[in-house]
C-alpha positions as CSV (number, residue, x, y, z in Angstrom):
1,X,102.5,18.1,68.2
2,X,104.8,14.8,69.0
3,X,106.0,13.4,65.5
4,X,104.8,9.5,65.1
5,X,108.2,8.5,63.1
6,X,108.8,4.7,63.6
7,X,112.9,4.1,63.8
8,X,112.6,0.6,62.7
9,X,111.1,1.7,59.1
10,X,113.5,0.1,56.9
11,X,114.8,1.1,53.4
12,X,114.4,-0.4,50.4
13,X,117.9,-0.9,49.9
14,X,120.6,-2.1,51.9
15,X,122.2,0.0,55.2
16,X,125.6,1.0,54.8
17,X,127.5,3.1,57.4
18,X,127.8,2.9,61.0
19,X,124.0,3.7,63.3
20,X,124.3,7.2,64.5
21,X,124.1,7.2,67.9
22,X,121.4,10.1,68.6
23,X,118.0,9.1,70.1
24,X,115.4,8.5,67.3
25,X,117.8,9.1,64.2
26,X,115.3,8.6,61.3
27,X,113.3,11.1,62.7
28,X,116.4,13.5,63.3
29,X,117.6,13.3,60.2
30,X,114.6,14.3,58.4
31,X,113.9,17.3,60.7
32,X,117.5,18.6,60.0
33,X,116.5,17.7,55.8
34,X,113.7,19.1,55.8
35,X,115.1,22.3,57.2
36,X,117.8,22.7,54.8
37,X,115.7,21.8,52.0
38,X,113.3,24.4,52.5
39,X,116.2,26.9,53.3
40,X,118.4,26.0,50.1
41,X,116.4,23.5,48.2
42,X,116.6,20.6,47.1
43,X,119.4,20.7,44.7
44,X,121.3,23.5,47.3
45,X,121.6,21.2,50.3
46,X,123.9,17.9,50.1
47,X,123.6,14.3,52.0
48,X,127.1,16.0,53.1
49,X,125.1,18.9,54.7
50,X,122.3,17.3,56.2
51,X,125.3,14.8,58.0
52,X,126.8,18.2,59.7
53,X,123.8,19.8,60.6
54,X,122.6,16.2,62.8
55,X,126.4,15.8,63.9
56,X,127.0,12.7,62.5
57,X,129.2,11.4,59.7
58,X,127.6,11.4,56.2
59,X,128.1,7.4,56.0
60,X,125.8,7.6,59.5
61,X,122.7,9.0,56.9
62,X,123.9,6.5,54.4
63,X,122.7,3.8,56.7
64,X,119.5,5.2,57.3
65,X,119.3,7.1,53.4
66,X,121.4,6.1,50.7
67,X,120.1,8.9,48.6
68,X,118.5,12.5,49.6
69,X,115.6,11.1,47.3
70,X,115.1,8.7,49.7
71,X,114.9,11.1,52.1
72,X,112.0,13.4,50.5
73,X,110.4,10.3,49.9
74,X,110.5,9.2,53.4
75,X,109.7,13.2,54.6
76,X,106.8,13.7,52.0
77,X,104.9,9.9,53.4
78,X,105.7,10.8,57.3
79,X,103.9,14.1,57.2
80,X,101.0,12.6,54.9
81,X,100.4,10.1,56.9
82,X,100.8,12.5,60.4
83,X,98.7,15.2,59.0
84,X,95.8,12.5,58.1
85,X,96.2,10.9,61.8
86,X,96.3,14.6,63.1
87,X,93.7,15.9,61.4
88,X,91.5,13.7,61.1
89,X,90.9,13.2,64.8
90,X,89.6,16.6,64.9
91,X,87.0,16.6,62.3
92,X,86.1,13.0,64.2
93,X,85.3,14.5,67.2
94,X,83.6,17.4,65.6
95,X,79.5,17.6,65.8
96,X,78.1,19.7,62.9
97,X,79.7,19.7,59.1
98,X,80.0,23.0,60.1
99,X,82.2,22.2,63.4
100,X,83.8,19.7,61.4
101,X,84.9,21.9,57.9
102,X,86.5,24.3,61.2
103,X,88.1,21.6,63.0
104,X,89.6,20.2,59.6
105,X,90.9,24.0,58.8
106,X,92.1,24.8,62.6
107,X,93.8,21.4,62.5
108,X,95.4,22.0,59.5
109,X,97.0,25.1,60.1
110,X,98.2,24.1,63.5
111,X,99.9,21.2,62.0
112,X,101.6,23.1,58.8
113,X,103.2,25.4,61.8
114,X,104.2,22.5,63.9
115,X,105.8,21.1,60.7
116,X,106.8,24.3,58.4
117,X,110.1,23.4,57.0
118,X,108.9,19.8,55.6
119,X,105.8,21.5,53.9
120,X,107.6,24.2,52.6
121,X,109.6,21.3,50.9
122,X,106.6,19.5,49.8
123,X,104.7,22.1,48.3
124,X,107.2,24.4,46.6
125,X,110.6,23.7,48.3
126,X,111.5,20.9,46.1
127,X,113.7,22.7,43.4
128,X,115.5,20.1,41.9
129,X,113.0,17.3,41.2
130,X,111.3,17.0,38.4
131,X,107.6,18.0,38.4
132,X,106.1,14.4,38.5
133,X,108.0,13.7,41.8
134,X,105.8,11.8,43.9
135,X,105.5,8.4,44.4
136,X,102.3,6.5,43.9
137,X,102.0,6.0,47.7
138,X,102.8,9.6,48.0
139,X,99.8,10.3,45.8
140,X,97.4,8.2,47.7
141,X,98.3,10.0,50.6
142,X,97.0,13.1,49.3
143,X,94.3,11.6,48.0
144,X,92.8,9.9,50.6
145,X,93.4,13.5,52.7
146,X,91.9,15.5,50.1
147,X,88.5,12.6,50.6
148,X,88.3,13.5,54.4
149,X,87.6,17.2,53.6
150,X,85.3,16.4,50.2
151,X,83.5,13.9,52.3
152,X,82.9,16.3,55.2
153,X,81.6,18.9,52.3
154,X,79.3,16.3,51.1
155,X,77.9,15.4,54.1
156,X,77.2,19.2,54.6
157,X,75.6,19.4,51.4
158,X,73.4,17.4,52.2
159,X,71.8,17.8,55.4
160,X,71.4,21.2,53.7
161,X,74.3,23.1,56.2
162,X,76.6,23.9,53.1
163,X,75.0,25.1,49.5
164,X,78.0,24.0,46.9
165,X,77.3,23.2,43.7
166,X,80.7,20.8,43.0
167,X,82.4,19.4,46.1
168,X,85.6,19.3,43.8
169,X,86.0,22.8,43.4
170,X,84.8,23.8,47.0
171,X,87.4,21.4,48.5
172,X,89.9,22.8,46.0
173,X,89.5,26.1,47.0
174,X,89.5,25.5,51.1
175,X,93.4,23.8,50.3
176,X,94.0,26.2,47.8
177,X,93.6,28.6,50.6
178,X,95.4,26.7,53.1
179,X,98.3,25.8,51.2
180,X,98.7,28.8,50.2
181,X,99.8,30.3,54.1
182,X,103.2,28.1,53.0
183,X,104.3,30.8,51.5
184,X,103.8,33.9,53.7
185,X,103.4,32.4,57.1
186,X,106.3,32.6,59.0
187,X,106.0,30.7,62.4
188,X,108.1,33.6,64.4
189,X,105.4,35.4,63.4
190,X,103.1,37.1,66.3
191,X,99.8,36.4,65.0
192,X,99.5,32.4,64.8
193,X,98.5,30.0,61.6
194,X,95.1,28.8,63.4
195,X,94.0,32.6,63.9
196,X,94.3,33.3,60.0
197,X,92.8,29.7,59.5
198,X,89.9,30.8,61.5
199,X,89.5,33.9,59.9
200,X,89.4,31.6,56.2
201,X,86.9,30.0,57.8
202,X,84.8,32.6,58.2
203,X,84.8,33.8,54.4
204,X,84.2,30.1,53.5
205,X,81.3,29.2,55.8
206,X,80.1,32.7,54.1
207,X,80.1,31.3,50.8
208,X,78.9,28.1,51.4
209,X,75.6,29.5,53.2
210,X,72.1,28.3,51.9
211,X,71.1,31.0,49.7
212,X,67.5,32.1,50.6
């Protein structure tokens, strides 16, 4: 899935360092981050680090990045925003609550492969940062893609396709299970992280059922 990373985002605080000259460097850079972030953590892998593994000089991140919080920062809002974008243009062209709760669970789980590394980082690769890390526009982010699934629940509910009592929790428990694959998916793997989405979706549309 092509990454929608803008190279003219600028940073809160000044550039310093000379433009790495690699094609879309931003974007670069926080592939590489995110790699060695989820491979040694936060605290393990240094501005030093993420500079070698690109192939640039360190002051080459410093004019994109002064800080490696800057660059979880930056990571953490690119693929919020790219996983709303992505995913949300499934459940869209979905039909059925039904259709859509699969499309938004298929879509899902073919993004978090396309984009392991950075959500390994964002959900428990982050060692090093206190708990209360994200930023309020972080936070709204989530939010707003947690509301695309409780919506599609509610809509569910009530044409009478889906039979849960508390959107919350049923919304809660579809990411809970999706989230989860984080942390014992491994994209070299042979079987793929739509097929075990698919097969979630089976158990969930199970539950969710009008009971006669």
């Amino acid at each position: 899935m092509p990454r929608q990373q803008s190279d003219q985002v600028k940073t809160a605080k000044a550039p310093v360092g000379r433009p790495p000259s690699i094609p879309a460097p931003r974007a670069t850079i926080l592939d590489a981050a995110a790699k060695l972030f989820a491979a040694h953590g936060f605290e393990g892998a240094s501005l030093n680090d993420v500079a070698q593994s690109v192939g640039v000089t360190k002051a080459a991140v410093y004019h994109y990045f002064p800080t490696k919080k800057d660059i979880f920062d930056e990571m953490m809002i690119d693929l919020l925003e790219r996983q709303y974008a992505a995913v949300g243009a499934e459940v869209k062209a979905a039909a059925t609550p039904p259709d859509k709760l699969k499309a938004f669970m298929h879509a899902q789980a073919e993004f978090l492969e396309a984009n392991h590394a950075a959500f390994v980082v964002m959900l428990h690769g982050f060692g090093g940062i206190e708990k209360n890390h994200w930023t309020e526009q972080q936070l709204a982010l989530r939010d707003r893609y947690e509301s695309l699934l409780r919506t599609l629940l509610a809509d569910g509910k009530a044409s009478g396709a889906f039979a849960a009592d508390d959107i919350a929790t049923a919304a809660r428990a579809v990411l809970s299970l999706m989230n989860w694959m984080v942390r014992w998916f491994r994209p070299e793997g042979k079987t793929r992280a739509t097929d075990f989405a698919l097969q979630y979706y089976a158990l969930i549309v199970s539950g969710l059922q009008p009971r006669s």
